[in-house]
C-alpha positions in Angstrom: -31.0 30.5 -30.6 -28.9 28.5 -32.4 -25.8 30.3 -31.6 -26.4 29.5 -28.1 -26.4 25.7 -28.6 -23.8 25.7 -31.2 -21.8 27.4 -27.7 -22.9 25.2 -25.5 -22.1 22.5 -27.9 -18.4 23.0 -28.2 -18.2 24.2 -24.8 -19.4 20.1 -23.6 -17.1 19.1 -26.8 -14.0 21.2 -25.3 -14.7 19.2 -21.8 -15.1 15.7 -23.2 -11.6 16.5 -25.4 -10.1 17.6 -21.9 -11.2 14.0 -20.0 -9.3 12.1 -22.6 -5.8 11.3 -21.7 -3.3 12.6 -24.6 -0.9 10.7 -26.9 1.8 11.2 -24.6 0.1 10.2 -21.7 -1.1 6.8 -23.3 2.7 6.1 -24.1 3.4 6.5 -20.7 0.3 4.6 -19.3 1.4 1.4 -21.6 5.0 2.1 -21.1 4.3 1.9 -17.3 2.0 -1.4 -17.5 4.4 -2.9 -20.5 7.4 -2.2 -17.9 5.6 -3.3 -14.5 3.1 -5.8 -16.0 5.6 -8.9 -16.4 7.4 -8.9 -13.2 6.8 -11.4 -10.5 6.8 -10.0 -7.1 9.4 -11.3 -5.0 9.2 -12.8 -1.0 10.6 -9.3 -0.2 8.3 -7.0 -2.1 5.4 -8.8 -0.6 6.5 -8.9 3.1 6.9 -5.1 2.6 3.4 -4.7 0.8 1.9 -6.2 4.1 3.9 -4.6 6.5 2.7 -1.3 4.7 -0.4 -2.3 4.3 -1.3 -4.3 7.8 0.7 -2.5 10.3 -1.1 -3.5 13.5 -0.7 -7.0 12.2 3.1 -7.0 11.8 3.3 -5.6 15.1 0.9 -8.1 16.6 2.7 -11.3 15.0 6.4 -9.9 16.4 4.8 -9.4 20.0 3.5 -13.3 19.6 6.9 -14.3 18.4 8.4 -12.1 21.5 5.9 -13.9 23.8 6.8 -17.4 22.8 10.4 -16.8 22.9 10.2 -15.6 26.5 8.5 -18.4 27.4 10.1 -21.0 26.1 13.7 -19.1 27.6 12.2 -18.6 31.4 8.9 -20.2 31.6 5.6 -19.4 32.3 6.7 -16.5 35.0 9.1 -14.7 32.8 7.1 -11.1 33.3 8.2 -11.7 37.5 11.9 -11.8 36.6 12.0 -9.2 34.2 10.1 -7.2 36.8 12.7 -8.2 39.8 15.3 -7.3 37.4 14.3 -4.2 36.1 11.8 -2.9 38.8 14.2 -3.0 41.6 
């Protein structure tokens, strides 16, 4: 019997050994967060985070931009003349 837990013993101890990350991998985790850690994000890296992130919402505010624009160029009935234009 006690062969069998000694076994199952270092079998647990051979998975806990595999969950642990390895020398080299800790060198590259701090490498990575001393490299990263410091930098400030810029106006561009965070317009591109939320355009990644929020899609429907980037879309949403450039339709809202388009809208206004429209409006304040041909007034209220801008959809007619695009549609007398374009429609025929």
């Amino acid at each position: 019997m006690t062969e069998n837990k000694d076994s199952l013993k270092s079998a647990f101890d051979t998975l806990n050994e595999i969950e642990q990350p390895t020398k080299r991998q800790k060198d590259n985790m701090l490498n990575y967060i001393l490299s990263e850690g410091g930098k400030k994000a810029s106006l561009w890296d965070k317009l591109c985070g939320i355009i990644t992130i929020y899609p429907w919402r980037f879309a949403f505010g450039i339709s809202t931009i388009q809208t206004v624009i429209c409006t304040l160029l041909f007034g209220t009935k801008y959809t007619n003349l695009f549609l007398s234009i374009f429609g025929g």
